[in-house]
C-alpha positions as CSV (number, residue, x, y, z in Angstrom):
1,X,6.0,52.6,26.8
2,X,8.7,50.3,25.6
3,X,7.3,47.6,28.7
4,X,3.8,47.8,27.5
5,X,4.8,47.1,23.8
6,X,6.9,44.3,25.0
7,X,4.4,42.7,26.9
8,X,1.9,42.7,24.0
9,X,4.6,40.8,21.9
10,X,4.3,37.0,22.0
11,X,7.8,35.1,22.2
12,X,8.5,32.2,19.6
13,X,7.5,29.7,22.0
14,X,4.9,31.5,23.5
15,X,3.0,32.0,19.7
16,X,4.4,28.2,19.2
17,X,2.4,27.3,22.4
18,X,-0.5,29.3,21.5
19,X,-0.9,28.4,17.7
20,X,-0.9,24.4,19.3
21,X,-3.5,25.3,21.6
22,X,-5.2,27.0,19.0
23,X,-5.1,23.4,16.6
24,X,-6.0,21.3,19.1
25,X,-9.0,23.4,19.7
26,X,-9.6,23.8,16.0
27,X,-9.5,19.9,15.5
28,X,-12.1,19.6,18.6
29,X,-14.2,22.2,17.1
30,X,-14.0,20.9,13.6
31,X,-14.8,16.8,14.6
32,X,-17.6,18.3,16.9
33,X,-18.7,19.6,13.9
34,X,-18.4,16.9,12.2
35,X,-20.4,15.0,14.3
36,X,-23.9,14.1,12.5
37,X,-25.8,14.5,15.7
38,X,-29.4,14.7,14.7
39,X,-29.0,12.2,11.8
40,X,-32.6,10.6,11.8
41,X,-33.8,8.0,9.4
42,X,-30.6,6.3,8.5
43,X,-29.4,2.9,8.0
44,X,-31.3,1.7,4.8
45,X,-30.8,-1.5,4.0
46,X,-29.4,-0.2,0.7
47,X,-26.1,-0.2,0.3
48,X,-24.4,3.0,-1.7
49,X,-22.3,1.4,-5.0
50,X,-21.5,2.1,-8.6
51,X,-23.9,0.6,-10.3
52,X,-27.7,-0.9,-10.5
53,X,-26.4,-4.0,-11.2
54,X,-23.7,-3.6,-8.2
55,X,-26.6,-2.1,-6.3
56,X,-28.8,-5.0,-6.3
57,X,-26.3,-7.9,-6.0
58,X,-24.6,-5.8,-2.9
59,X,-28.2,-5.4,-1.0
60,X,-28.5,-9.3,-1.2
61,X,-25.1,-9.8,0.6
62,X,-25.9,-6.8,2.9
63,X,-29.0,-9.0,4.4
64,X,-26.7,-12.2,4.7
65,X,-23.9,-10.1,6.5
66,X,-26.1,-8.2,8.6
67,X,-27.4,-11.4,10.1
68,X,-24.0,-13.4,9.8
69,X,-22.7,-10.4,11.9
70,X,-25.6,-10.8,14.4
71,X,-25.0,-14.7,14.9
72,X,-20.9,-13.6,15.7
73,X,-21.9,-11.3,18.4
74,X,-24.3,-13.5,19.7
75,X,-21.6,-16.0,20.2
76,X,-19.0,-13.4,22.1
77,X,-20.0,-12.2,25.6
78,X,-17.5,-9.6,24.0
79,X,-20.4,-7.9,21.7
80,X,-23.6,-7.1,23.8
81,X,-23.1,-3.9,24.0
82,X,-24.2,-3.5,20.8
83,X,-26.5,-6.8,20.3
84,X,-29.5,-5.0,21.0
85,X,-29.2,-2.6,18.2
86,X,-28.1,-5.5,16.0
87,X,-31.1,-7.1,16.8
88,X,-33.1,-4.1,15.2
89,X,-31.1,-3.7,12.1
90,X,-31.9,-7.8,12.4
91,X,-35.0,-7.6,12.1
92,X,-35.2,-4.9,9.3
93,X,-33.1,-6.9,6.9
94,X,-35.1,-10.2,7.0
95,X,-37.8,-8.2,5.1
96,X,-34.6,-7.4,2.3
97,X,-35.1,-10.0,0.4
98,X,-38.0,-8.4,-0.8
99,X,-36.7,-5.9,-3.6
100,X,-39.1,-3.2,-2.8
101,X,-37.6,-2.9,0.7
102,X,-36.6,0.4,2.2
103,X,-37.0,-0.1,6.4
104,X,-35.0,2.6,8.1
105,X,-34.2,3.0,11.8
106,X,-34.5,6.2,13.2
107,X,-30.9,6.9,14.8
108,X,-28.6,9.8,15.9
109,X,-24.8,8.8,15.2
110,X,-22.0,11.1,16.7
111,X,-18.2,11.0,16.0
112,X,-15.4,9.8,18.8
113,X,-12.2,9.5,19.6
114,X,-11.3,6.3,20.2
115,X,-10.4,5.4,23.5
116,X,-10.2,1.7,25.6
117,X,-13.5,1.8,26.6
118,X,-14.2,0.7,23.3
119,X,-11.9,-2.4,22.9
120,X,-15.0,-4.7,22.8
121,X,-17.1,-2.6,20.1
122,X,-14.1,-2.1,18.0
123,X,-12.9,-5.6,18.3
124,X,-16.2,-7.1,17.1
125,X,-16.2,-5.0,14.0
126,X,-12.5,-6.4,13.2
127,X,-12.9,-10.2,13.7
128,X,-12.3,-11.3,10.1
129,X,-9.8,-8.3,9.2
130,X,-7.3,-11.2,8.8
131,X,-9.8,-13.8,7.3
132,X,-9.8,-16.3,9.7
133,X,-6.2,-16.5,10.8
134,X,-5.3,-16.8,14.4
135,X,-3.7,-13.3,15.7
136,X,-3.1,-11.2,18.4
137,X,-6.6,-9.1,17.6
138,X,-6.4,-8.1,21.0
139,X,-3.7,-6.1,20.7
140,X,-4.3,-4.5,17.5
141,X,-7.2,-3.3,19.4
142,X,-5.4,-1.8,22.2
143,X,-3.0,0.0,19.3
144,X,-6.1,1.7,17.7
145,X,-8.0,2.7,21.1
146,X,-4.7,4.1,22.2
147,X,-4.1,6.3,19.8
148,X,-6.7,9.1,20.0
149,X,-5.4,11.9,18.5
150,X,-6.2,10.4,14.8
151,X,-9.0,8.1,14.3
152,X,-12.4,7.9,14.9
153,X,-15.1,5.1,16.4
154,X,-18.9,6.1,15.0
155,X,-21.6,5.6,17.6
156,X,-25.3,6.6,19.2
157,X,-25.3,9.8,20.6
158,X,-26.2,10.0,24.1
159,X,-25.8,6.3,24.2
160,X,-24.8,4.4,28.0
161,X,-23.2,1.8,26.3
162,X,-19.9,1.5,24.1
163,X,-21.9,0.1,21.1
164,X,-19.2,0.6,17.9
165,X,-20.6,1.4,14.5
166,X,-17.9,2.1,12.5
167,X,-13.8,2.6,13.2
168,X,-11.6,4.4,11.3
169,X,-7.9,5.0,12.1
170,X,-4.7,4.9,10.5
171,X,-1.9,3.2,12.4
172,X,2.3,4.2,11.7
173,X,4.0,0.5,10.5
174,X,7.2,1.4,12.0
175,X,6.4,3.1,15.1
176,X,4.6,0.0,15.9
177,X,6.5,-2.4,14.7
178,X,7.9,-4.2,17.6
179,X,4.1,-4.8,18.5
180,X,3.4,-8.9,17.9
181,X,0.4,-7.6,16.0
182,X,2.2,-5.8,13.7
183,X,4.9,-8.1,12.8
184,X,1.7,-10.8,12.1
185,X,0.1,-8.3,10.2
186,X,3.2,-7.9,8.3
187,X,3.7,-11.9,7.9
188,X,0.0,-12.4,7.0
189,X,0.3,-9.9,4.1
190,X,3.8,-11.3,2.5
191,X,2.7,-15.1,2.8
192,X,-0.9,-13.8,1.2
193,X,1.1,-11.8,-2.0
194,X,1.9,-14.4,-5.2
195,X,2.6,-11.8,-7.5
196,X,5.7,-11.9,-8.2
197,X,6.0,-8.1,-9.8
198,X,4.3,-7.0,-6.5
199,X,6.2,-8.8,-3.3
200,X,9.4,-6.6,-4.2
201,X,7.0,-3.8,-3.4
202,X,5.1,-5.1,-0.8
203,X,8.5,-6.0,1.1
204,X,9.6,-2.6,0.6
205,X,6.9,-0.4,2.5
206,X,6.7,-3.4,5.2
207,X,10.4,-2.8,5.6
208,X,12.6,-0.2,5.0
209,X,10.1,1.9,4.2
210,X,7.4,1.0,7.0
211,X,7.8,4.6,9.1
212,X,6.7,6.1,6.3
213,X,3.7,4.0,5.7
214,X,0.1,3.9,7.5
215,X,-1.9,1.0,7.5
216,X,-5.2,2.5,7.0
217,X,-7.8,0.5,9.1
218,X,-11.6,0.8,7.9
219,X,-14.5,-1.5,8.9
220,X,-18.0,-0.3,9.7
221,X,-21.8,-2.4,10.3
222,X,-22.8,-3.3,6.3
223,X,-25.8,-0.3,6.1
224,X,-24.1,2.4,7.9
225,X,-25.3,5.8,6.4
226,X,-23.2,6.6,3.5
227,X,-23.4,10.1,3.7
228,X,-21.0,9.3,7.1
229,X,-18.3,8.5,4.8
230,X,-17.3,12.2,3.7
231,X,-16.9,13.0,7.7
232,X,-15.1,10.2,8.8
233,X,-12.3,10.1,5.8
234,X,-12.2,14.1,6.1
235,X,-11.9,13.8,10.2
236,X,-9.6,11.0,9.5
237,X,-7.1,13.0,7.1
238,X,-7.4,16.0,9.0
239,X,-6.4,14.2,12.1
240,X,-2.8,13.1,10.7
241,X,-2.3,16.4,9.3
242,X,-2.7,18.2,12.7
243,X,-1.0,15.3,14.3
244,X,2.6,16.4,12.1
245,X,2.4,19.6,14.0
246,X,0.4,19.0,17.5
247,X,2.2,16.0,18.4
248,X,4.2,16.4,21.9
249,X,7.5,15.4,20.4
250,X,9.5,15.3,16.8
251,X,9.3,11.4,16.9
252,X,5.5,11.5,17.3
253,X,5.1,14.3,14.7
254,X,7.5,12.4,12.0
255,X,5.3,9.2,12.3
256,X,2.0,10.8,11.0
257,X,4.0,12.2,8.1
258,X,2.7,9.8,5.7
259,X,4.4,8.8,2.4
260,X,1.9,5.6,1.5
261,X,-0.9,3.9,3.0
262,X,-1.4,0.2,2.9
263,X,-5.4,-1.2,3.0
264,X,-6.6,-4.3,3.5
265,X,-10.2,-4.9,2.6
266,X,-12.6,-7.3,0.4
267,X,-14.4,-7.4,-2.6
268,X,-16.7,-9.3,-4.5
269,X,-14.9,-10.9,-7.8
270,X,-16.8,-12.4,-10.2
271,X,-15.7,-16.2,-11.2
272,X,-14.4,-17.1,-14.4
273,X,-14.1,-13.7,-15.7
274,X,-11.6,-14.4,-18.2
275,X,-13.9,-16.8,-19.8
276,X,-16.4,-15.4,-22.8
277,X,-19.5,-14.4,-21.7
278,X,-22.8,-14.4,-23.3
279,X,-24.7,-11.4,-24.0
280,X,-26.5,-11.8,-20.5
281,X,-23.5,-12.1,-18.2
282,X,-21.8,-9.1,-20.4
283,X,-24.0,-6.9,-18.1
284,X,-22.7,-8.2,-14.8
285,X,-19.6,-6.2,-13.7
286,X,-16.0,-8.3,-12.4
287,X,-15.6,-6.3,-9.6
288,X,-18.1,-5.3,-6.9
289,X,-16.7,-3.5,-4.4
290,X,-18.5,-4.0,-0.8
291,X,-17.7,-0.5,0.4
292,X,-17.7,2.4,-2.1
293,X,-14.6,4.5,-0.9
294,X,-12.4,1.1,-1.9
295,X,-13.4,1.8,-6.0
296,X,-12.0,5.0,-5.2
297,X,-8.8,3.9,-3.3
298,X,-8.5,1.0,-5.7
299,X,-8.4,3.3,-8.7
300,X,-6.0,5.9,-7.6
301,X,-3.6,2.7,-6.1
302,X,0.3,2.1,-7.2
303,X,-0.7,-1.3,-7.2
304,X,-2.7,-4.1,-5.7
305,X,-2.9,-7.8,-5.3
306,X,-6.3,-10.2,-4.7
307,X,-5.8,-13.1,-2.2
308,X,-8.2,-16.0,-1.7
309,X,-10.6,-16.1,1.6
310,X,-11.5,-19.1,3.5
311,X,-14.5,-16.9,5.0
312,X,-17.8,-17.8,4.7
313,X,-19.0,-16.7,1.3
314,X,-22.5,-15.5,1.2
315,X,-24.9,-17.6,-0.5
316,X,-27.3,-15.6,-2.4
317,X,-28.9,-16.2,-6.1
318,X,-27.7,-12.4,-7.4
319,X,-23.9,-13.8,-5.3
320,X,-23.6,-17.1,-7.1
321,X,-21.5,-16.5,-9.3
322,X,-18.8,-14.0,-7.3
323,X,-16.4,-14.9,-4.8
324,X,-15.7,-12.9,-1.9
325,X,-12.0,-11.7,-2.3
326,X,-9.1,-10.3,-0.2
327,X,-7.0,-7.5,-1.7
328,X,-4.6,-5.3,-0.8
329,X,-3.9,-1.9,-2.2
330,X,-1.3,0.7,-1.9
331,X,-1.8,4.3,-2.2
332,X,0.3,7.0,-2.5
333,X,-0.5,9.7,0.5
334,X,-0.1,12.8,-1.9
335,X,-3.9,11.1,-3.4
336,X,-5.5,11.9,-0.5
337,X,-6.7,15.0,-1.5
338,X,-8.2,13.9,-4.6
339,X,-9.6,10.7,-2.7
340,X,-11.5,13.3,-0.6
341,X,-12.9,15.3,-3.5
342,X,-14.0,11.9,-5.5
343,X,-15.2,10.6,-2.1
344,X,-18.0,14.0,-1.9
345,X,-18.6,14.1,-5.6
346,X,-19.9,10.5,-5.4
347,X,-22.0,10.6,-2.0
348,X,-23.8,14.2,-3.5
349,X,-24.1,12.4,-6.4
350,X,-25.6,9.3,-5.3
């Protein structure tokens, strides 16, 4: 009697083993779930933002990047596996300019971890993440495919190729910080920051602070569906919360315990904005923010800086007077959950 009751009693180790298992599976489930795999008549050419005026000025520059993006993977050998389905969204955005525009292509996107098979894919999505500076890319790459426990690469379902929609990951500063890529990372950012009230800061969470930060890495094709957005951040989140307890050892556990994360994105700012404006430019908003999560991000920030860009600017009529912008934000990692909740409210909303 005393055998039988034993048996059915789980050691410490045994339910520690078990509840893992149990998580892992969980986290398997839950992304599968995620995974928007009949998701038909998506990729408008209609970006999601804040406002009409915002609206209309950011489906201008979503038909110049779509192409601009299409002439950088025609020049790399690096990104044909997903030129052909360039070419379509191509094709669809040179009608844009017309204002009545609403093209869709019909397509099924599922939810992956990423792994190296996708080096090219990702690495044509992140070919200006440092503007135009000279950097081992390659490598960041390599950091981000490796790590497939938390982050996530958006592609076709039931696709032969490794075509890469969207990548979103979040990568620890100080377990990787011996990596050359992260030490230019790190470089880049300090010799970008002028502020004077925000380089003590900035030092800080690039330094002794950096195993408690994540640089949060985001880039996607310009008219991805925004009702993705929700999936990937909550998959993403979700991921480095599991990760603290499913992790093989403490070290690996203790770098997804996240204090801060550091993001590094652009914006459109409008020129002159300190100047008076007349009634008509009063309308116009300073800020347009190319994707809408960073309003979100930007607002809940402990602070942020704007650096200039030597990247192509786009030249539209509704652009001409905005400059495409670097900035940098910091966000505390006890926001997330409300980033989350403002994140939903404004894709239901929309």
């Amino acid at each position: 009697m005393t055998k039988t009751k034993q048996a059915a009693v789980f050691s410490p180790s045994e339910t520690a083993l078990k509840n893992k298992a149990l998580r892992t599976f969980a986290r398997r489930l839950s992304k599968m779930r995620r995974k928007p795999t009949r998701h038909h008549g998506l990729l408008p050419v209609l970006p999601l933002t804040f406002s009409p005026f915002a609206r209309s000025v950011a489906r201008a520059a979503t038909a110049y990047l779509v192409r601009h993006l299409m002439l950088d993977v025609k020049r790399q050998s690096t990104g044909d596996e997903i030129k052909n389905k360039l070419e379509k969204i191509d094709r669809l955005s040179e009608s844009s300019d017309d204002e009545d525009f609403n093209g869709v292509i019909q397509a099924d996107f599922a939810f992956f971890d990423p792994k190296p098979d996708d080096f090219h894919g990702v690495k044509t999505l992140l070919q200006s993440y440092l503007d135009n500076k000279q950097w081992d890319l390659s490598g960041f790459i390599d950091l981000i495919t490796g790590q497939p426990t938390v982050g996530t690469v958006v592609k076709l379902e039931d696709d032969e190729d490794n075509g890469v929609f969207s990548v979103l990951t979040a990568l620890n500063l100080g377990r990787y910080k011996d990596h050359k890529c992260i030490t230019e990372i790190k470089e880049f950012l300090l010799n970008i920051c002028h502020e004077k009230d925000k380089i003590g800061n900035l030092r800080s969470l690039l330094g002794d602070k950096a195993q408690d930060v994540g640089l949060l890495v985001s880039q996607r094709v310009v008219n991805l569906p925004p009702e993705l957005l929700p999936h990937l951040y909550d998959a993403l989140f979700d991921e480095v919360s599991w990760a603290t307890e499913d992790e093989p050892t403490e070290e690996l556990r203790d770098s997804f315990r996240f204090k801060f994360y550091v993001l590094v994105t652009k914006i459109y700012k409008q020129k002159n904005h300190h100047r008076k404006r007349s009634s008509s430019a009063d309308k116009n908003e300073e800020v347009i923010y190319i994707k809408p999560e960073d309003e979100i991000f930007h607002k809940l920030s402990m602070w942020s800086f704007l650096f200039p860009l030597q990247t192509q600017q786009v030249a539209t009529h509704e652009l001409k007077n905005y400059q495409l912008t670097g900035i940098v934000m910091a966000i505390e990692a006890k926001n997330v959950s409300l980033f989350r909740q403002q994140l939903h409210t404004l894709i239901n909303e929309s």
